[in-house]
PDB file of N, H, CA, C and O in Angstrom:
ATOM      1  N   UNK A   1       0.840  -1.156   0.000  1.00  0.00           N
ATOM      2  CA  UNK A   1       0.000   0.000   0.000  1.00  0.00           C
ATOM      3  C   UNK A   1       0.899   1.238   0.000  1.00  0.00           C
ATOM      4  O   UNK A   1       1.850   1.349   0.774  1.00  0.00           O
ATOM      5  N   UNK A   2       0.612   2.015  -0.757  1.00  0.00           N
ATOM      6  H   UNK A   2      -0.160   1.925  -1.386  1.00  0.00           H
ATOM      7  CA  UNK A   2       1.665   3.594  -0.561  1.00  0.00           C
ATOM      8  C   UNK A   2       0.382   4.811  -0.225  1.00  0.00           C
ATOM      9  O   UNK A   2      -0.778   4.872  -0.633  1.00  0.00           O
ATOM     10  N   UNK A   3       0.911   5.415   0.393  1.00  0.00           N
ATOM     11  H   UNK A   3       1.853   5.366   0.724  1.00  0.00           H
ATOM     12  CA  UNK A   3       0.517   6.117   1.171  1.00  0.00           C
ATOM     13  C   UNK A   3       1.335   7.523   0.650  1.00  0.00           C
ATOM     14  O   UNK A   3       2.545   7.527   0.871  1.00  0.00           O
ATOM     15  N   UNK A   4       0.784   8.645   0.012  1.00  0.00           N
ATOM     16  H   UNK A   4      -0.200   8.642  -0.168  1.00  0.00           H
ATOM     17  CA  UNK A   4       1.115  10.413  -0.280  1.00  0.00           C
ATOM     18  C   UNK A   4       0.404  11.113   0.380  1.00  0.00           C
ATOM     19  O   UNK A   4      -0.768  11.336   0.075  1.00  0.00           O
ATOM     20  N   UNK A   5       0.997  11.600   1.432  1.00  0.00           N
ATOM     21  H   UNK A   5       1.949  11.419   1.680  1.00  0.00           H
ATOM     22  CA  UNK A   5       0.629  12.803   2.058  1.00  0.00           C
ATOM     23  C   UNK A   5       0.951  14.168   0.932  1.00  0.00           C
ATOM     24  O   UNK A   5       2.085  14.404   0.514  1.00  0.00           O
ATOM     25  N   UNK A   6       0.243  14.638   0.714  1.00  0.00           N
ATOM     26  H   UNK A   6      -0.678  14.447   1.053  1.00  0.00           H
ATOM     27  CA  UNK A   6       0.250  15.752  -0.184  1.00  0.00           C
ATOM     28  C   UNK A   6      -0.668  16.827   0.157  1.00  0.00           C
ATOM     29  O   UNK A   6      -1.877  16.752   0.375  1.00  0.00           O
ATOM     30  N   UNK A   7       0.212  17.983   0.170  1.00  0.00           N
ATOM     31  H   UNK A   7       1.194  18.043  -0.007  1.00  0.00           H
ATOM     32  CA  UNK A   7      -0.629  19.111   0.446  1.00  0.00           C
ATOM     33  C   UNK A   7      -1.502  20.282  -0.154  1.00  0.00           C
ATOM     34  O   UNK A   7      -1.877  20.001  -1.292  1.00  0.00           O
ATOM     35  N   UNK A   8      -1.955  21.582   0.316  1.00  0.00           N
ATOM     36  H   UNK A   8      -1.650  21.810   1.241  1.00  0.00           H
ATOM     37  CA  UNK A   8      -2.469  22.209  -0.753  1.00  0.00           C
ATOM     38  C   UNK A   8      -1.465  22.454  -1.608  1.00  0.00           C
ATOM     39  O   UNK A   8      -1.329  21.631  -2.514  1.00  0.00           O
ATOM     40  N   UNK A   9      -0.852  23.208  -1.574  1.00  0.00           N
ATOM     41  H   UNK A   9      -0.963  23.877  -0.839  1.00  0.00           H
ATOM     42  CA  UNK A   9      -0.272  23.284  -2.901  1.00  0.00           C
ATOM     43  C   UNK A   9      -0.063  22.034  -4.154  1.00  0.00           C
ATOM     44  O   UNK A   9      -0.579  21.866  -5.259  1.00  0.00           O
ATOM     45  N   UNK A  10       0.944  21.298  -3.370  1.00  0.00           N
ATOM     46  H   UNK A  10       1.364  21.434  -2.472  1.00  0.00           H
ATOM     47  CA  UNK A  10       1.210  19.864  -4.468  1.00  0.00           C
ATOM     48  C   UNK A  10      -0.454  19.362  -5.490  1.00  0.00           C
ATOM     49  O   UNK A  10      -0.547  19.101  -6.690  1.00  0.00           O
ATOM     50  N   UNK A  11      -1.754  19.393  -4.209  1.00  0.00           N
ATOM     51  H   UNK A  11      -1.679  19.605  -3.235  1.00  0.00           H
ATOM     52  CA  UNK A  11      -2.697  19.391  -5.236  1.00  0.00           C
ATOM     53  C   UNK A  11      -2.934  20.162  -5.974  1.00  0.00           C
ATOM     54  O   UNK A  11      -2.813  20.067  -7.195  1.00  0.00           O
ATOM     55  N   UNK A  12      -3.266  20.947  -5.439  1.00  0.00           N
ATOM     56  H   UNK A  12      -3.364  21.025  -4.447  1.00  0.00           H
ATOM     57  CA  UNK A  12      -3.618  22.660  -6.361  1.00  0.00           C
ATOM     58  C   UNK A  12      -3.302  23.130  -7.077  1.00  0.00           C
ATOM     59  O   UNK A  12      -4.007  23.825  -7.809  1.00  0.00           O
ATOM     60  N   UNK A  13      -1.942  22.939  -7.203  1.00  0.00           N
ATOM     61  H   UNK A  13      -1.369  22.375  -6.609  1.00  0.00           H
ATOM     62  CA  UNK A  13      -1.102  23.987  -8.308  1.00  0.00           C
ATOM     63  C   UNK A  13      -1.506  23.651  -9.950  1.00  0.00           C
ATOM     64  O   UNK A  13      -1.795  24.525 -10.767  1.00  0.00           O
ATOM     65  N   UNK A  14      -1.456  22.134 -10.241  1.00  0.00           N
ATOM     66  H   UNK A  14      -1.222  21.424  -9.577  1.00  0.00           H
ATOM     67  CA  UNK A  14      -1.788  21.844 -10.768  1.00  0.00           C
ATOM     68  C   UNK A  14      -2.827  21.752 -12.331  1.00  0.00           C
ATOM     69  O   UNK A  14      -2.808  21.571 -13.548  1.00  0.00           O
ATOM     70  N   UNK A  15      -3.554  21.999 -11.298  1.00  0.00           N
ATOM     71  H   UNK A  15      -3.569  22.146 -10.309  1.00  0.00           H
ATOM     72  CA  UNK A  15      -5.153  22.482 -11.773  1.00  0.00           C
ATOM     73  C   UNK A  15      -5.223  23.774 -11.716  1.00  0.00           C
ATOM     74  O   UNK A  15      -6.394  24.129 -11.585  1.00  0.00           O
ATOM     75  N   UNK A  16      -4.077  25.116 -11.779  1.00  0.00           N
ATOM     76  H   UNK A  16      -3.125  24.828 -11.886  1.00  0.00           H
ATOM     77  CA  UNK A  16      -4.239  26.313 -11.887  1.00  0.00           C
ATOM     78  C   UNK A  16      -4.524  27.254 -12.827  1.00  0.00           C
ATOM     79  O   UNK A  16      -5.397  28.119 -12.757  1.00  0.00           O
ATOM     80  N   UNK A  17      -3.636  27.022 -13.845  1.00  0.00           N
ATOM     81  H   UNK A  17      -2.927  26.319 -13.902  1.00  0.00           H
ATOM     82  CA  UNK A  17      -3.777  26.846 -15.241  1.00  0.00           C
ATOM     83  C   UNK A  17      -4.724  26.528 -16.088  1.00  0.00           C
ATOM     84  O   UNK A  17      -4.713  27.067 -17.195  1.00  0.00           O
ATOM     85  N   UNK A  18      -5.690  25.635 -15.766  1.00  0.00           N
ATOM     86  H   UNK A  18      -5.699  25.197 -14.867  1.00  0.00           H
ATOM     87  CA  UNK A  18      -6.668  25.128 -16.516  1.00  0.00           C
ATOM     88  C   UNK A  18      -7.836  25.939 -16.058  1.00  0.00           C
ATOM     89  O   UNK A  18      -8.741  26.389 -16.762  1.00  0.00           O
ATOM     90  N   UNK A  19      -7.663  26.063 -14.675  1.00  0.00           N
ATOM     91  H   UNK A  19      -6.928  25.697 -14.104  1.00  0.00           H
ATOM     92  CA  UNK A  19      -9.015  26.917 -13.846  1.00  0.00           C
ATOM     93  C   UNK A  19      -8.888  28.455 -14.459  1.00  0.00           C
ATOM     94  O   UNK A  19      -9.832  29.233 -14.596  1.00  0.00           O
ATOM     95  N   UNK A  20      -7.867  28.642 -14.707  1.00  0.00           N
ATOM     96  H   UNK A  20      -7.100  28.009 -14.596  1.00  0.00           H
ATOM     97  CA  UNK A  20      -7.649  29.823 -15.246  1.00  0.00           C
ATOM     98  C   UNK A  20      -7.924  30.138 -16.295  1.00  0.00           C
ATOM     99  O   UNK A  20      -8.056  31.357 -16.399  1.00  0.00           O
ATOM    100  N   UNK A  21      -8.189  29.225 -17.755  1.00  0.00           N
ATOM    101  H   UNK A  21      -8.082  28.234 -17.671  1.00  0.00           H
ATOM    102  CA  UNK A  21      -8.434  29.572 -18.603  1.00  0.00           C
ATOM    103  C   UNK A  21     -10.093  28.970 -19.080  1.00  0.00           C
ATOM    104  O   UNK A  21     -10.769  28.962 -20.108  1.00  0.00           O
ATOM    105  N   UNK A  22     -10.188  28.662 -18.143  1.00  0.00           N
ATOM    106  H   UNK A  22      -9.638  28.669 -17.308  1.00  0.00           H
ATOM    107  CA  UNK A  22     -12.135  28.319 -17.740  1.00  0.00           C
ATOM    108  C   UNK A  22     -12.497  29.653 -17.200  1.00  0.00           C
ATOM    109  O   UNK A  22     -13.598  30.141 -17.452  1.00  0.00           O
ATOM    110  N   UNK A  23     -11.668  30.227 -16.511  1.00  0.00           N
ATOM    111  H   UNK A  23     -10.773  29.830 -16.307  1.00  0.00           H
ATOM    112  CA  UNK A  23     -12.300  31.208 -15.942  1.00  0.00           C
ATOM    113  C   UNK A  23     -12.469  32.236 -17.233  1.00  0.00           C
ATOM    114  O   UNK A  23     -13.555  32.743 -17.513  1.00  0.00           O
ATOM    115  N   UNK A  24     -11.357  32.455 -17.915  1.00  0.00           N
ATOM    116  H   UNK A  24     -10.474  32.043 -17.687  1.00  0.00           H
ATOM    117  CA  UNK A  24     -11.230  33.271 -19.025  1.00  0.00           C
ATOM    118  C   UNK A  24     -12.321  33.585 -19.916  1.00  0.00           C
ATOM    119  O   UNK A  24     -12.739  34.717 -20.160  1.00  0.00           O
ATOM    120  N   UNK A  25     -12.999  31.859 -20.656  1.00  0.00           N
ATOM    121  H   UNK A  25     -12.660  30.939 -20.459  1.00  0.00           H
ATOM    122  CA  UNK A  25     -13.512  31.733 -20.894  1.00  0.00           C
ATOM    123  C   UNK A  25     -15.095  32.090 -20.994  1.00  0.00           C
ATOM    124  O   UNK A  25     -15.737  32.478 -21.970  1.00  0.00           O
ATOM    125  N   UNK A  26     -15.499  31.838 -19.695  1.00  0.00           N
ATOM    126  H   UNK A  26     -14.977  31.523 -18.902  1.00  0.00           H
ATOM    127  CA  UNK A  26     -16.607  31.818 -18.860  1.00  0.00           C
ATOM    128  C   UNK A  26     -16.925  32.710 -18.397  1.00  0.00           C
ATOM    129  O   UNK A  26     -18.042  32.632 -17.886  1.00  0.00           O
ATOM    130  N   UNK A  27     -16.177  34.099 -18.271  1.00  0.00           N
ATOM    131  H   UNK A  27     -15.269  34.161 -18.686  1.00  0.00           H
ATOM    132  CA  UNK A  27     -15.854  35.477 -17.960  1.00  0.00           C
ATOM    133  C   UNK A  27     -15.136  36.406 -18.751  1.00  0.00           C
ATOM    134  O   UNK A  27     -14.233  37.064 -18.234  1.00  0.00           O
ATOM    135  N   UNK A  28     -15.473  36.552 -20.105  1.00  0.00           N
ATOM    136  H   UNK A  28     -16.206  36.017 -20.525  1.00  0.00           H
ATOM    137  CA  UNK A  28     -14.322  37.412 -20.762  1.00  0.00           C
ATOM    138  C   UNK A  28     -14.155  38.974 -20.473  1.00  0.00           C
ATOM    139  O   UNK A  28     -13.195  39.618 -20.897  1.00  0.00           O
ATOM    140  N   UNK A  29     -15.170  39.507 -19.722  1.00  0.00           N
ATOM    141  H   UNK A  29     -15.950  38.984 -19.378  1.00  0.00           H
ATOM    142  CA  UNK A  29     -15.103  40.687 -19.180  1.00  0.00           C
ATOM    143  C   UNK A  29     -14.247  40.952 -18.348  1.00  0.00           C
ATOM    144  O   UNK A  29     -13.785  42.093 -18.322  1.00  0.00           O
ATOM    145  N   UNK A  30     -13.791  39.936 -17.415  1.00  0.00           N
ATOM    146  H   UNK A  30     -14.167  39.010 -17.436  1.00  0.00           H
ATOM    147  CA  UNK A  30     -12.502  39.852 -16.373  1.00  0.00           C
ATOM    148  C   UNK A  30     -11.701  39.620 -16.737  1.00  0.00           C
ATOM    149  O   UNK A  30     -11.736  38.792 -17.647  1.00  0.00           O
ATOM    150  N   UNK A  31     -10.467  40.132 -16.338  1.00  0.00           N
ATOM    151  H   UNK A  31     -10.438  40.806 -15.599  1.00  0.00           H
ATOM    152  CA  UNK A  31      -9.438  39.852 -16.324  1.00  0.00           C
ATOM    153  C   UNK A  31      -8.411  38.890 -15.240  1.00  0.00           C
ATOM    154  O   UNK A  31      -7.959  39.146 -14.124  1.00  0.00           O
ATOM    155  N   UNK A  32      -8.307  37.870 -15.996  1.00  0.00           N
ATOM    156  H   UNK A  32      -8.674  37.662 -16.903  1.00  0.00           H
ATOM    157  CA  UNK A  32      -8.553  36.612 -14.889  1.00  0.00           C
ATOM    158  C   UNK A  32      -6.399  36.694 -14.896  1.00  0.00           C
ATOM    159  O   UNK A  32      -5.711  36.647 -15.916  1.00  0.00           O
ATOM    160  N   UNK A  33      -5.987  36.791 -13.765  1.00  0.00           N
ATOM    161  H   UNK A  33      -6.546  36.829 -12.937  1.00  0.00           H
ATOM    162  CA  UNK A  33      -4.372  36.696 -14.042  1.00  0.00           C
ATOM    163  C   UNK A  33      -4.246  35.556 -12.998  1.00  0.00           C
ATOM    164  O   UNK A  33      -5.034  35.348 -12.076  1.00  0.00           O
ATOM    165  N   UNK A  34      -2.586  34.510 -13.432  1.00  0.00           N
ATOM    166  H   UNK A  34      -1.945  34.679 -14.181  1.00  0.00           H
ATOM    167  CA  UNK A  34      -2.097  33.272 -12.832  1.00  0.00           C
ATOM    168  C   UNK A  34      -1.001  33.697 -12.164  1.00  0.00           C
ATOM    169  O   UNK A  34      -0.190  33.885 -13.071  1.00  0.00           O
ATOM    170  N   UNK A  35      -0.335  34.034 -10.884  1.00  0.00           N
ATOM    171  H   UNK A  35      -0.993  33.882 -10.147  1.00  0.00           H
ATOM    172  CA  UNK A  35       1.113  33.931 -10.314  1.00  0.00           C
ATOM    173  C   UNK A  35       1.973  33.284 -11.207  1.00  0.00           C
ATOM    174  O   UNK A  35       1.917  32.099 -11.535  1.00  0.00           O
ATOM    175  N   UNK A  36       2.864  34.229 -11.623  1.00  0.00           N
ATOM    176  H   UNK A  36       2.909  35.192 -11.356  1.00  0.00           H
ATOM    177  CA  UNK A  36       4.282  33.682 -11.836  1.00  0.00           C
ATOM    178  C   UNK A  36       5.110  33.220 -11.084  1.00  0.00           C
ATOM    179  O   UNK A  36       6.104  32.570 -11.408  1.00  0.00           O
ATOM    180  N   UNK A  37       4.616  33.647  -9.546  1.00  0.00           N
ATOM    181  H   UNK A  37       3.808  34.175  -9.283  1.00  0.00           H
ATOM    182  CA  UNK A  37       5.820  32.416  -8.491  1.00  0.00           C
ATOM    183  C   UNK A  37       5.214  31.277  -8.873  1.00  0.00           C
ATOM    184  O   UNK A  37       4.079  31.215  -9.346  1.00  0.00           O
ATOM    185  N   UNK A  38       6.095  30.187  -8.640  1.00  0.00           N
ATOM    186  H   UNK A  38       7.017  30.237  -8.257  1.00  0.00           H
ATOM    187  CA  UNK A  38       5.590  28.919  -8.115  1.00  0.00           C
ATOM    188  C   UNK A  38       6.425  28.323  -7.136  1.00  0.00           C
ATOM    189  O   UNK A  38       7.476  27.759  -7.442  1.00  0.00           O
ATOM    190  N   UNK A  39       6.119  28.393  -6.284  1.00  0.00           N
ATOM    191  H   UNK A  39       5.266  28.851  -6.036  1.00  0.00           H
ATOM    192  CA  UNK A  39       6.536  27.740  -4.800  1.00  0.00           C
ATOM    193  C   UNK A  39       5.442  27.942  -3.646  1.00  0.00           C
ATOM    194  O   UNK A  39       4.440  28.649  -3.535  1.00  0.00           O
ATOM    195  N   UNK A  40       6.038  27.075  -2.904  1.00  0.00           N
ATOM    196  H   UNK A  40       6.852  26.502  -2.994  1.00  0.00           H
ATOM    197  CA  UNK A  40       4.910  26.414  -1.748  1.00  0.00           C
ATOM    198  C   UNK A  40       5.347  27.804  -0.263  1.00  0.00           C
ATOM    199  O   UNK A  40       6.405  28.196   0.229  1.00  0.00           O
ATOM    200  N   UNK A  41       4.420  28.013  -0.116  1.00  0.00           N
ATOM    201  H   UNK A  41       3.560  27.695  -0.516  1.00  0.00           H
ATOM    202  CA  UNK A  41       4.673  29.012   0.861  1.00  0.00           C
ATOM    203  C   UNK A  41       4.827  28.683   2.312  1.00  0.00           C
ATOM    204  O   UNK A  41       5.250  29.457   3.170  1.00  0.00           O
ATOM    205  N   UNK A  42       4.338  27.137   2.537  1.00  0.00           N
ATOM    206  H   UNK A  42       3.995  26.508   1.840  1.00  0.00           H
ATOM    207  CA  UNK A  42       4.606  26.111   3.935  1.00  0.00           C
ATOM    208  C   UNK A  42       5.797  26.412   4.429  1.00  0.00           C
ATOM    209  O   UNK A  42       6.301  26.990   3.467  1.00  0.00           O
ATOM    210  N   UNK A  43       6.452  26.415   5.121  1.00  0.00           N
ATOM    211  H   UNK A  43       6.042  25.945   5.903  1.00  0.00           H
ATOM    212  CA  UNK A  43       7.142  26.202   6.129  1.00  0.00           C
ATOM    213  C   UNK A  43       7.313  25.413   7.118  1.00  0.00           C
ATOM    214  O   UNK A  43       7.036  26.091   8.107  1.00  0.00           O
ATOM    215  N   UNK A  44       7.641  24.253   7.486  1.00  0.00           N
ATOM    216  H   UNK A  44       7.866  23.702   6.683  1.00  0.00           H
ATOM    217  CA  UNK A  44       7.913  23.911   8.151  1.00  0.00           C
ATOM    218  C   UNK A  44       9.195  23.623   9.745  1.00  0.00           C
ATOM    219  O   UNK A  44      10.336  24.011   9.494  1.00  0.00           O
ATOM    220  N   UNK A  45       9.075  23.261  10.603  1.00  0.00           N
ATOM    221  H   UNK A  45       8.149  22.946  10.807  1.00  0.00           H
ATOM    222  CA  UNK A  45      10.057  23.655  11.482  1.00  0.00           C
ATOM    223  C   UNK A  45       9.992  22.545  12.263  1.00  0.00           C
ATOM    224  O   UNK A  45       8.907  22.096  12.631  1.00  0.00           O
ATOM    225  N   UNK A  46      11.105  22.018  12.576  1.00  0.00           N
ATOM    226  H   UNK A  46      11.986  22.383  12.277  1.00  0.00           H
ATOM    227  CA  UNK A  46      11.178  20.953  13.547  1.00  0.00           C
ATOM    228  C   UNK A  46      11.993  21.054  14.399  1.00  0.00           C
ATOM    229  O   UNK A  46      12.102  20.176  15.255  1.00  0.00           O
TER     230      UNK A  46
END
């Protein structure tokens, strides 16, 4: 069995791009813009 802990981002990011140009679509009056960062803003600390 494998087991991925995966977080928002790792899911999300993903599907950003596509949501984005649905949105475009579906809204051409808006101006729908995507982040050019891509990185996870988590932090972790141990």
């Amino acid at each position: 069995m494998n087991l991925i802990d995966a977080g928002h981002f790792e899911t999300e990011d993903p599907v950003c791009e596509v949501l984005a140009m649905l949105l475009r679509e579906r809204f051409p009056e808006l101006r729908v813009l995507k982040s050019t960062v891509h990185r996870n803003e988590t932090q972790f600390f141990g």
